[in-house]
Structure formats: C-alpha cells, structure tokens
N, C-alpha and C positions, 0 to 999 in steps of 0.2 A: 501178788497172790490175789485171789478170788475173794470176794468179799465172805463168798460161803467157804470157804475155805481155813478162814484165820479164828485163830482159837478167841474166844470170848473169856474173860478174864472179869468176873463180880469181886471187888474188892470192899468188902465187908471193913468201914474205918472208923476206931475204934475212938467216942467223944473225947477221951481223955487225952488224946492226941492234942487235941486242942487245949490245953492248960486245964484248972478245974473249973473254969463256966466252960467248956468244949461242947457240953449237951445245947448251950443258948447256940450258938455256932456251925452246928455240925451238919445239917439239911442244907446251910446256903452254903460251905465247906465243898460238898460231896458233888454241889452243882460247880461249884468254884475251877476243882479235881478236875468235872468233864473238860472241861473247855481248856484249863491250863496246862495238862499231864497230854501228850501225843504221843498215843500207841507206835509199837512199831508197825511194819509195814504188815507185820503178819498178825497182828490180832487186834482186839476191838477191847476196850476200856467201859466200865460201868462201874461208881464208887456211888456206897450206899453207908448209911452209918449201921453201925452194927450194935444195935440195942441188944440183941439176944445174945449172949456169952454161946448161947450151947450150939450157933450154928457157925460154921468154919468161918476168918477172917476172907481166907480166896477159893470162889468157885470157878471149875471151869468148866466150859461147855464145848461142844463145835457142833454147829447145826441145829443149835436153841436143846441141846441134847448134855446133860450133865454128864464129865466124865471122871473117870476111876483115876485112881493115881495112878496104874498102867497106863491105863489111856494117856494122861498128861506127857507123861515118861515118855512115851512110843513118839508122841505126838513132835516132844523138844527134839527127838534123836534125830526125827524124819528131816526136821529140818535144822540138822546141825546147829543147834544153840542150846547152850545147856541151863535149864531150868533154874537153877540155882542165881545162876549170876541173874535171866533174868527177872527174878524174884526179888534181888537185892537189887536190881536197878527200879524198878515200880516202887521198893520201899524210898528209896533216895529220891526218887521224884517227891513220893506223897510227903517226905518231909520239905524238900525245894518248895513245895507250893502250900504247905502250912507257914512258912516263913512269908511267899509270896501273899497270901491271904491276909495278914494281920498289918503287912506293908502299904498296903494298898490305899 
C-alpha cells in the first residue's frame, strides 16, 4: 500500500501505563514505542503520552486529515481487517514494549 494511502494511527499512552513514576518515563517510552512497535503494512504509528485526559487515547487520520469513526469503520472494511482486533493487537504491542522498555 501507498505510503499516502495507509491510515495514521496517534496513539495517545497513558503515563500510568508505566507504573506510578510512568510520568519520569514516558517522553523516552513514547520514543522507545516508535522504533520498537512495527506498523502493519498499511498504516503509520505515532505514540505520544497523553497528558490531557479530555483528548481521545487514538487518533486517526489519512492524508494528515483527522477522521470520523465512519471514516475509521469504512476505512477497516475497505480493507478487510476489522478494527477491533486491530486495536487489541496495538494494545498488546504497547504492553510487549512497556515490558520491553524496563528490560532493557
């Protein structure tokens, strides 16, 4: 798939993830995420810590273009993979690589 093409996925992670010092942690975490978590083929990865409760933990975009949970929905359908599952595979990564991170 096109580079323009593949959905962008802001994953907003939340410091407490990281035990309760997560806040001393979580900027080199979020750098840690990029490089260790490998998108699939069809989307792009961006993990940020999520200071602000009030803005959603995952944004997604296509085309630097924020979209609707339609749009997300249409987007998973188009290409036969269903949102959910992978939702729950991004979360099992970010916990793989909080383990990974403190291993190190």
């Amino acid at each position: 798939m096109s580079k323009d093409m593949r959905i962008q996925l802001l994953y907003r992670v939340e410091p407490g993830c990281l035990g309760p010092d997560g806040i001393d942690y979580i900027e080199e975490f979020c750098q840690f995420a990029v490089k260790k978590i490998p998108p699939p083929s069809y989307a792009i990865f961006s993990f940020v810590p999520r200071y602000d409760k009030l803005l959603d933990e995952k944004e997604y975009s296509l085309l630097n273009r924020k979209l609707t949970q339609g749009q997300i929905d249409s987007y998973f359908q188009k290409i036969e993979k269903p949102l959910e599952e992978f939702e729950s595979q991004v979360d099992e990564l970010i916990a793989f690589a909080v383990d990974a991170f403190f291993d190190r």
